[in-house]
N, CA, C and O atoms as a printed pandas DataFrame, in Angstrom:
     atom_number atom_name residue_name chain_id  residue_number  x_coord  y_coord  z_coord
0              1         N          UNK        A               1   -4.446   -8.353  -20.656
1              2        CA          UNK        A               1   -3.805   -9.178  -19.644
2              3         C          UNK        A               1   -3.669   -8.374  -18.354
3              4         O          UNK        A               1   -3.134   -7.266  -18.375
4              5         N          UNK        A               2   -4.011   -8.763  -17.545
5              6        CA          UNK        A               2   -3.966   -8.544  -16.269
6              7         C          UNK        A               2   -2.632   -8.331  -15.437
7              8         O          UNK        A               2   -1.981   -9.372  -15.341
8              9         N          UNK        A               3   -2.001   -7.083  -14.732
9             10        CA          UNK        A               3   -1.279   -6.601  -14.421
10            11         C          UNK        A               3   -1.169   -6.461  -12.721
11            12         O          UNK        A               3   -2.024   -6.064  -11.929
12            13         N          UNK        A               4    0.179   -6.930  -12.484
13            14        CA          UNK        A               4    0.567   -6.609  -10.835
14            15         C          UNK        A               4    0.853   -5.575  -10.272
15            16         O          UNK        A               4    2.023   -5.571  -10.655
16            17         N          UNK        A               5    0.751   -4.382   -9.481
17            18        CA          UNK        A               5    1.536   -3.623   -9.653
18            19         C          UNK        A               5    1.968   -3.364   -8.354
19            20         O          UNK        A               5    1.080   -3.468   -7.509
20            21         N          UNK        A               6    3.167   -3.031   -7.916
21            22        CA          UNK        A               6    3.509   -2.791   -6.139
22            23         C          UNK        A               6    4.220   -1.297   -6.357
23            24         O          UNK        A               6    5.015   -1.034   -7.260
24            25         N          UNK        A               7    3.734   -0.340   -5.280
25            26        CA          UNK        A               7    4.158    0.939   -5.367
26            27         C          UNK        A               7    4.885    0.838   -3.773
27            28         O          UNK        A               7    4.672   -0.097   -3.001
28            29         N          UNK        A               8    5.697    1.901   -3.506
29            30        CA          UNK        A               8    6.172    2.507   -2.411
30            31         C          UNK        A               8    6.611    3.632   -2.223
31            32         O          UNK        A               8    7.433    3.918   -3.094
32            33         N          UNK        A               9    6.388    4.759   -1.179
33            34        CA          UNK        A               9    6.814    5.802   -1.269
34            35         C          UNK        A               9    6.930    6.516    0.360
35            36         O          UNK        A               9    6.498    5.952    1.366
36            37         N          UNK        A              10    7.432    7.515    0.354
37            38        CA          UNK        A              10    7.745    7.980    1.811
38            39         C          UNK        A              10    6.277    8.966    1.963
39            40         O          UNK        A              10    5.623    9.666    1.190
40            41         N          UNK        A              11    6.204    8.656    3.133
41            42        CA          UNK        A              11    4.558    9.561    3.522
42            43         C          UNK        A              11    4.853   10.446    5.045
43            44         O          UNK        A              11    5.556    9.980    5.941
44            45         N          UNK        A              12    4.284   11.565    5.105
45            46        CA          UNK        A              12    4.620   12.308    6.190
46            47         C          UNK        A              12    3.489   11.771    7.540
47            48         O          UNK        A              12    3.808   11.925    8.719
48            49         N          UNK        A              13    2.684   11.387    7.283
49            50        CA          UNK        A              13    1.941   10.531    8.358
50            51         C          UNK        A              13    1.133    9.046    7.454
51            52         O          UNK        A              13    0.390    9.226    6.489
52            53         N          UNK        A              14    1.393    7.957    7.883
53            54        CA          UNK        A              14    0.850    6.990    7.147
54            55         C          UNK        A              14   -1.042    7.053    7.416
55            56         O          UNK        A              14   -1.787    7.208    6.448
56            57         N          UNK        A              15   -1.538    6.920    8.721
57            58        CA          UNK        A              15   -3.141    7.230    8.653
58            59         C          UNK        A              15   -3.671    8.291    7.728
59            60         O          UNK        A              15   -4.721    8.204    7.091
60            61         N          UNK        A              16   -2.531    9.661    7.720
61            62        CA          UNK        A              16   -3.599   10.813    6.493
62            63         C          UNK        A              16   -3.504    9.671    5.184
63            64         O          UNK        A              16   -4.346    8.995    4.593
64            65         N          UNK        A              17   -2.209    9.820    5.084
65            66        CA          UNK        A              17   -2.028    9.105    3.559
66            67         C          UNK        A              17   -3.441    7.807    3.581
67            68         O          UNK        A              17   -4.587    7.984    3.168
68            69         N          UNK        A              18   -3.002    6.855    4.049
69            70        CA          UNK        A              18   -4.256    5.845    4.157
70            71         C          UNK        A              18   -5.809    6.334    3.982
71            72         O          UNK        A              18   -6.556    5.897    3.107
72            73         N          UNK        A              19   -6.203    7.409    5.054
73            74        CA          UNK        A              19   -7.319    7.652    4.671
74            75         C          UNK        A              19   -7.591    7.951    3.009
75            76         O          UNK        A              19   -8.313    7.345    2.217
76            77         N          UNK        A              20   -6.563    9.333    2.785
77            78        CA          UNK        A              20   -6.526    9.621    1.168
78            79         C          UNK        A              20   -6.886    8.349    0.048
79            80         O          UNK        A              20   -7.877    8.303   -0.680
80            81         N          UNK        A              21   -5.802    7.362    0.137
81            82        CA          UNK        A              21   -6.340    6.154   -0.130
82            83         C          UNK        A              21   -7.357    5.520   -0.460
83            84         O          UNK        A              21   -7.734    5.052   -1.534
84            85         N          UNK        A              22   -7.909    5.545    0.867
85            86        CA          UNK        A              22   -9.326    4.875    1.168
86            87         C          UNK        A              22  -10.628    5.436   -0.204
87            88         O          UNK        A              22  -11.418    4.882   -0.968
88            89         N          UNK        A              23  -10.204    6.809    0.126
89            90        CA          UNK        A              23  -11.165    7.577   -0.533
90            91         C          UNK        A              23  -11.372    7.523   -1.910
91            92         O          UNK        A              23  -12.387    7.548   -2.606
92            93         N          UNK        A              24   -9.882    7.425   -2.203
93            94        CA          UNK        A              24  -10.349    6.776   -3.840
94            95         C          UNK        A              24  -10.773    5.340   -4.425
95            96         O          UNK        A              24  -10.661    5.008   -5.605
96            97         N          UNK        A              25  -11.254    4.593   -3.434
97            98        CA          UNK        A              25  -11.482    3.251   -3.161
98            99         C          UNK        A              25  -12.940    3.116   -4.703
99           100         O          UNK        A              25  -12.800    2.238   -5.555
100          101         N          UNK        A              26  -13.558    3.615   -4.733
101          102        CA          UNK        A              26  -14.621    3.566   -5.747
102          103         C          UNK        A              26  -14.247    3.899   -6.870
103          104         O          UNK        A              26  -14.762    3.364   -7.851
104          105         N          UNK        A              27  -13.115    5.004   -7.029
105          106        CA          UNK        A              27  -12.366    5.173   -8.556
106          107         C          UNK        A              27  -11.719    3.727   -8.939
107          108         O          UNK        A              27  -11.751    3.185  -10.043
108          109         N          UNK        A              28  -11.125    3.245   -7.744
109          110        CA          UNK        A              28  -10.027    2.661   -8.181
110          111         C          UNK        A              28  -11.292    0.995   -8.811
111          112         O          UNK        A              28  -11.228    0.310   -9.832
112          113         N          UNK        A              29  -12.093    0.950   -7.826
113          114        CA          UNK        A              29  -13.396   -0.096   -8.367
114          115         C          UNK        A              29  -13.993   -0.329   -9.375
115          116         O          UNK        A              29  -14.223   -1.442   -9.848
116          117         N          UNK        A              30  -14.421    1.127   -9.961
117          118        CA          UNK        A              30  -14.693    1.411  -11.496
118          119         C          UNK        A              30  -13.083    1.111  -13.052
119          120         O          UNK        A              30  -12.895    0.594  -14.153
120          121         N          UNK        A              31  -12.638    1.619  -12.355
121          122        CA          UNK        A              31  -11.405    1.421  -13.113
122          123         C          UNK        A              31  -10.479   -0.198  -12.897
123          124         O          UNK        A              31   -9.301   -0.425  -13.175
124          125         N          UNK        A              32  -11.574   -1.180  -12.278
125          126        CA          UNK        A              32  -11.065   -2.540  -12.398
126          127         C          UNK        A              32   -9.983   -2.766  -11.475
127          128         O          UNK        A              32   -9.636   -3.920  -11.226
128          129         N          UNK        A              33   -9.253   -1.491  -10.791
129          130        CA          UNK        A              33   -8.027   -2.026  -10.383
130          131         C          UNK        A              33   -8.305   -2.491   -8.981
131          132         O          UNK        A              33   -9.327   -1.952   -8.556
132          133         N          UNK        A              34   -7.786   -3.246   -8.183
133          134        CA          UNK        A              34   -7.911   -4.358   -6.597
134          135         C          UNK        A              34   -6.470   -4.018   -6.273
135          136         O          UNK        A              34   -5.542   -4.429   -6.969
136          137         N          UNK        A              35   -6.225   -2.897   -4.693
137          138        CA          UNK        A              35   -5.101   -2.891   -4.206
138          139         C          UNK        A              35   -5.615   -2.442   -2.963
139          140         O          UNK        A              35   -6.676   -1.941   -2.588
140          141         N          UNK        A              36   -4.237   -2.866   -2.290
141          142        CA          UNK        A              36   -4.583   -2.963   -0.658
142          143         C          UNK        A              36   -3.260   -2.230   -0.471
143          144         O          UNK        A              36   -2.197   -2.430   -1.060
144          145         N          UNK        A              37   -3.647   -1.047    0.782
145          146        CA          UNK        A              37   -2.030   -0.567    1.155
146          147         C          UNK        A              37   -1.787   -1.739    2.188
147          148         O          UNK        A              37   -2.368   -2.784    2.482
148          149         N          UNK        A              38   -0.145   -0.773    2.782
149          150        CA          UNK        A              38    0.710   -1.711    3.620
150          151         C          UNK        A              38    1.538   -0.627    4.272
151          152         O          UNK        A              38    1.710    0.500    3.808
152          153         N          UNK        A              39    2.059   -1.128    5.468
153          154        CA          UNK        A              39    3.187   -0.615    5.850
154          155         C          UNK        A              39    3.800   -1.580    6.663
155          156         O          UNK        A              39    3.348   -2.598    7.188
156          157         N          UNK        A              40    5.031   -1.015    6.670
157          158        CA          UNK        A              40    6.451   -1.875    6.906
158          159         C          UNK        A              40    6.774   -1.442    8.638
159          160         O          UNK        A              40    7.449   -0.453    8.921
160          161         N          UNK        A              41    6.281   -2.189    9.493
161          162        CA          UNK        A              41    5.669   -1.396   10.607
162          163         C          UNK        A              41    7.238   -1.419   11.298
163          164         O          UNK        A              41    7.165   -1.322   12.523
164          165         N          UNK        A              42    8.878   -1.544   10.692
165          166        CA          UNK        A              42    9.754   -0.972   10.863
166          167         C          UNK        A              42   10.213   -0.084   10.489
167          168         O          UNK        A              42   11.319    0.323   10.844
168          169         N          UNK        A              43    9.347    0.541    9.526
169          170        CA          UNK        A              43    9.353    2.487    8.698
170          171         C          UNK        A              43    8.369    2.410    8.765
171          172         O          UNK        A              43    7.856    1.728    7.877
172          173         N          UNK        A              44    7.513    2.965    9.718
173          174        CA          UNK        A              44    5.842    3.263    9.904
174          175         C          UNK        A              44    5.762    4.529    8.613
175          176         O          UNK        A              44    4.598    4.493    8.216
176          177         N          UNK        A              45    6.393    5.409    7.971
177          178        CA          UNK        A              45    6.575    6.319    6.992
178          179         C          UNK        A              45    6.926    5.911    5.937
179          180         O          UNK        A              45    7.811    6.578    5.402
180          181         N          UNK        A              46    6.384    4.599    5.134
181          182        CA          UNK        A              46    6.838    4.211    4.333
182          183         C          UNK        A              46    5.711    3.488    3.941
183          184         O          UNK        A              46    5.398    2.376    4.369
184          185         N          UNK        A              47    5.054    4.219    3.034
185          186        CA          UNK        A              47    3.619    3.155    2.399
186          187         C          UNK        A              47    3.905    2.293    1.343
187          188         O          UNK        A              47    4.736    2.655    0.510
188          189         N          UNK        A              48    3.367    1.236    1.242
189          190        CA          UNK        A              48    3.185    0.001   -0.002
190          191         C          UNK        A              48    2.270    0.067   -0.706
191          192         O          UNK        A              48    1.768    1.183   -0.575
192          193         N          UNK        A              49    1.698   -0.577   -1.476
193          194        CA          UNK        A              49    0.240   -0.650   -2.053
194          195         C          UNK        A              49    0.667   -1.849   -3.167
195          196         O          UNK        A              49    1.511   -1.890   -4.062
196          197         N          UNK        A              50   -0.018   -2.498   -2.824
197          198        CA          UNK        A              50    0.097   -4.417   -3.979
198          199         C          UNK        A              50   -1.051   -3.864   -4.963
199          200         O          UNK        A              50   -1.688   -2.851   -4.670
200          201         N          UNK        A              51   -1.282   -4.600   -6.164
201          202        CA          UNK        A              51   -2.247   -4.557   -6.094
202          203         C          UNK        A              51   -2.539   -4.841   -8.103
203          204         O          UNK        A              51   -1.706   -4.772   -9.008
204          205         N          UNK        A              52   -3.823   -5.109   -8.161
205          206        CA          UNK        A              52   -3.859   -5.452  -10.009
206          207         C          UNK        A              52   -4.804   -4.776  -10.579
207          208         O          UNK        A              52   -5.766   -4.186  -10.087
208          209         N          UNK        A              53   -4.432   -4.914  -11.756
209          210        CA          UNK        A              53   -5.207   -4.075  -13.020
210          211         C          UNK        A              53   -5.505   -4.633  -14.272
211          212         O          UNK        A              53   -4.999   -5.612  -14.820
212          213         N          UNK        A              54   -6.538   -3.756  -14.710
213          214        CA          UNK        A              54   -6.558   -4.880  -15.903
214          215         C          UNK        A              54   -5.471   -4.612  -17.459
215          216         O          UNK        A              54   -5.390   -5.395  -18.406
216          217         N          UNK        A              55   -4.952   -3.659  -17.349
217          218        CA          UNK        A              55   -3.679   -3.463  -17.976
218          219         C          UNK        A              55   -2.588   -2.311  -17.185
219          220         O          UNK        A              55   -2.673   -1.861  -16.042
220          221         N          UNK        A              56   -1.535   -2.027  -18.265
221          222        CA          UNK        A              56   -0.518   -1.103  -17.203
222          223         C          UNK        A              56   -1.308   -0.213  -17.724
223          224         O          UNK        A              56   -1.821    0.378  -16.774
224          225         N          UNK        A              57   -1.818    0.354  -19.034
225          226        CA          UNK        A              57   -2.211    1.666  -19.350
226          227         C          UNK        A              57   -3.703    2.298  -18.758
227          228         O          UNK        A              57   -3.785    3.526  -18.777
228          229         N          UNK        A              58   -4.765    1.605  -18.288
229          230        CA          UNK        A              58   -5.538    1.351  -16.930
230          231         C          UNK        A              58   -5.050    2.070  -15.995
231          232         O          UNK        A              58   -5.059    3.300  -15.963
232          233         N          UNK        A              59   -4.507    1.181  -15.017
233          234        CA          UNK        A              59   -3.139    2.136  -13.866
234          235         C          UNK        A              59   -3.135    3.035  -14.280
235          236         O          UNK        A              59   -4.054    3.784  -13.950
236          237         N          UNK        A              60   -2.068    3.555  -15.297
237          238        CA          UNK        A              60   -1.611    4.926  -15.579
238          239         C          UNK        A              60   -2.414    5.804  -15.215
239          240         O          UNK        A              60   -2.485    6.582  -14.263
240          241         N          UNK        A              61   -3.364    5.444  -16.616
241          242        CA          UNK        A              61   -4.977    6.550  -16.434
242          243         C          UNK        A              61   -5.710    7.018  -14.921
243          244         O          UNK        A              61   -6.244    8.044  -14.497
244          245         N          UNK        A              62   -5.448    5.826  -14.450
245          246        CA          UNK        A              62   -6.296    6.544  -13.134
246          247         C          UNK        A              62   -5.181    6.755  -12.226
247          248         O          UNK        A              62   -5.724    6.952  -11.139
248          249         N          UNK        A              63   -3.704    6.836  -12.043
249          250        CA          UNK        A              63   -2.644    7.000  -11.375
250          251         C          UNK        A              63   -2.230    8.603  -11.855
251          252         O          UNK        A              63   -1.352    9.117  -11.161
252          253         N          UNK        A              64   -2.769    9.417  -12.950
253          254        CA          UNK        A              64   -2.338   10.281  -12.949
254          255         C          UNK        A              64   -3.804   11.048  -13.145
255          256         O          UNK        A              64   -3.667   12.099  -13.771
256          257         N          UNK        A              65   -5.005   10.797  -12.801
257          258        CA          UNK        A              65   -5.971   11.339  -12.933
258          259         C          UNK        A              65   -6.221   12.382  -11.557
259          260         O          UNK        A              65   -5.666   12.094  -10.497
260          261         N          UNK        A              66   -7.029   13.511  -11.656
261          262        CA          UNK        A              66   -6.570   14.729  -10.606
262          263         C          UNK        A              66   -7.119   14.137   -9.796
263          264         O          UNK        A              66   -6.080   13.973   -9.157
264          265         N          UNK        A              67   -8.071   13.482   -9.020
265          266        CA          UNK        A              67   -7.916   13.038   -7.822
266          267         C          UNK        A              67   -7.071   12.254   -7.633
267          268         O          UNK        A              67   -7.476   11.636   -6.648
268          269         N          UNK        A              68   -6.240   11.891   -7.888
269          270        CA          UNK        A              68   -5.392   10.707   -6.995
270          271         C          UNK        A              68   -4.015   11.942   -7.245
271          272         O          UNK        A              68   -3.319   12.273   -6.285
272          273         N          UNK        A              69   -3.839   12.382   -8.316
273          274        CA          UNK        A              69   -2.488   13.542   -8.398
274          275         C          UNK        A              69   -2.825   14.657   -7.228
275          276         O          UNK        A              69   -1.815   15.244   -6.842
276          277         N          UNK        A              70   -4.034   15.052   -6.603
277          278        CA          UNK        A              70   -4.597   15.919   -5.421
278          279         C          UNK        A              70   -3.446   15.167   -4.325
279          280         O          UNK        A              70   -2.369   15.691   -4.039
280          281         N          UNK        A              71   -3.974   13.683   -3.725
281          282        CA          UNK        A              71   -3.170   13.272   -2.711
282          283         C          UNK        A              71   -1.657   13.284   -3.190
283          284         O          UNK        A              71   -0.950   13.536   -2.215
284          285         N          UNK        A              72   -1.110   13.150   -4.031
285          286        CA          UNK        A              72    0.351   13.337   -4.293
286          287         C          UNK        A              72    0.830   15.351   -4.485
287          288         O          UNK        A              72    1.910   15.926   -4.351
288          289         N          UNK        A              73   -0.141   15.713   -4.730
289          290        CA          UNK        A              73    0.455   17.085   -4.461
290          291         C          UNK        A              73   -0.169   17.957   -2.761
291          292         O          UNK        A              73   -0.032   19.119   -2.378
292          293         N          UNK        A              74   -0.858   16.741   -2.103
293          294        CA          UNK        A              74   -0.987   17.647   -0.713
294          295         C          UNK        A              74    0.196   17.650    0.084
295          296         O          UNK        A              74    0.229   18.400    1.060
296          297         N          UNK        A              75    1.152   16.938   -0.181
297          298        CA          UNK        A              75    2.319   17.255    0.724
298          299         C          UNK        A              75    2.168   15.894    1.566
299          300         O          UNK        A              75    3.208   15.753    2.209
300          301         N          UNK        A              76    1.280   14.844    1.811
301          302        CA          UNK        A              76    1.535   13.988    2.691
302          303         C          UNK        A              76    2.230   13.164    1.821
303          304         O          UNK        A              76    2.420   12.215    2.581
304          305         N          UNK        A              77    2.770   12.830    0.726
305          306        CA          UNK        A              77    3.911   11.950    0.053
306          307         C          UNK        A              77    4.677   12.719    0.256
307          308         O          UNK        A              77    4.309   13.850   -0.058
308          309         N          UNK        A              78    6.009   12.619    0.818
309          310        CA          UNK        A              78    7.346   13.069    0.572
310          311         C          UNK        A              78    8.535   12.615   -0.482
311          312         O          UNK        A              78    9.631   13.130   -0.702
312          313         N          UNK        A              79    7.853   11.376   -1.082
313          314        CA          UNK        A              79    8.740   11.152   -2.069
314          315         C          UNK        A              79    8.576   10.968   -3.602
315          316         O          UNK        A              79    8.139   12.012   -4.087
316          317         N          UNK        A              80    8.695   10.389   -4.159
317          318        CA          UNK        A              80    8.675    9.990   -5.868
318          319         C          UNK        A              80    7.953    8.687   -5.702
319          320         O          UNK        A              80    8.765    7.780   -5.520
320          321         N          UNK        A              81    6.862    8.331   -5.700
321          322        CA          UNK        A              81    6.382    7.117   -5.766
322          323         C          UNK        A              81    7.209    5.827   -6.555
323          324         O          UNK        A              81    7.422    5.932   -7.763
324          325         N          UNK        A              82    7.649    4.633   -5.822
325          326        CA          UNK        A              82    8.748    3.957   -6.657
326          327         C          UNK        A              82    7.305    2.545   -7.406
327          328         O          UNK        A              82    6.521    1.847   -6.763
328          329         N          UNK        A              83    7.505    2.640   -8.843
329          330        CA          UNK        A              83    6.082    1.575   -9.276
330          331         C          UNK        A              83    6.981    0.818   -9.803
331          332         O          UNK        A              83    8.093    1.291  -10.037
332          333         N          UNK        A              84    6.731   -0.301  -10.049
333          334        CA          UNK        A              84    6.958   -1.928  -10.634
334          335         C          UNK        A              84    5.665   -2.587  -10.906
335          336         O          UNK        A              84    4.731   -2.945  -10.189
336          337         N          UNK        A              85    5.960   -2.641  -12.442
337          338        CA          UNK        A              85    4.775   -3.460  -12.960
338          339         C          UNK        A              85    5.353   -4.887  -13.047
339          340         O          UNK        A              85    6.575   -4.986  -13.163
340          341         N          UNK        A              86    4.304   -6.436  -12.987
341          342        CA          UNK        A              86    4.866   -6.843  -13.094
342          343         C          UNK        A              86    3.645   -7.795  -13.983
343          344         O          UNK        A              86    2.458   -7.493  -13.860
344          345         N          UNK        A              87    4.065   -8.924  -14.851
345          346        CA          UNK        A              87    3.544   -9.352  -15.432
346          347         C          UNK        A              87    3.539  -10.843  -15.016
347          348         O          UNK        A              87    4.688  -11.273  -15.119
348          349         N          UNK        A              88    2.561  -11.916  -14.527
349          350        CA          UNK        A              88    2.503  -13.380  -14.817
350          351         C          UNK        A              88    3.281  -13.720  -16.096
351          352         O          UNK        A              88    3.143  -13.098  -17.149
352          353         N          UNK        A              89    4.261  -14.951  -15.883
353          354        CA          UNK        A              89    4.813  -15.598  -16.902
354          355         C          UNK        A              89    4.140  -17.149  -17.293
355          356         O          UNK        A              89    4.603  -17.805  -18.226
């Protein structure tokens, strides 16, 4: 079953972060998942990302895989990424 997932977190410049992003755009393709960032252009330092999968354990796998853990340990996240899965009823 197919999974929602919306992240947010504090970023020290939103364009680095975004590019970072971008770049994993073909992992995230192979691994089924479709997400688009965002920002809240009243906290320009505050990234979103919507987005689905084809399960939560999917996500996980490629959410803690070393390229995407690279952009969370370069220092342009400043915070704890906040995730909410959410499921169609």
């Amino acid at each position: 079953m197919s999974i929602t997932v919306v992240i947010s977190a504090q970023v020290s410049d939103f364009d680095l972060w975004k590019s970072k992003f971008d770049g994993l755009e073909d992992q995230r393709v192979a691994a089924g998942i479709n997400a688009r960032a965002y920002r809240n252009p009243d906290k320009p330092n505050t990234s979103y990302v919507i987005g689905t999968a084809p399960s939560k354990e999917v996500f996980v796998e490629f959410f803690t895989s070393p390229d995407r853990q690279a952009i969370q340990d370069s220092g342009v996240i400043t915070s704890p990424p906040d995730i909410v899965f959410l499921e169609e009823c």
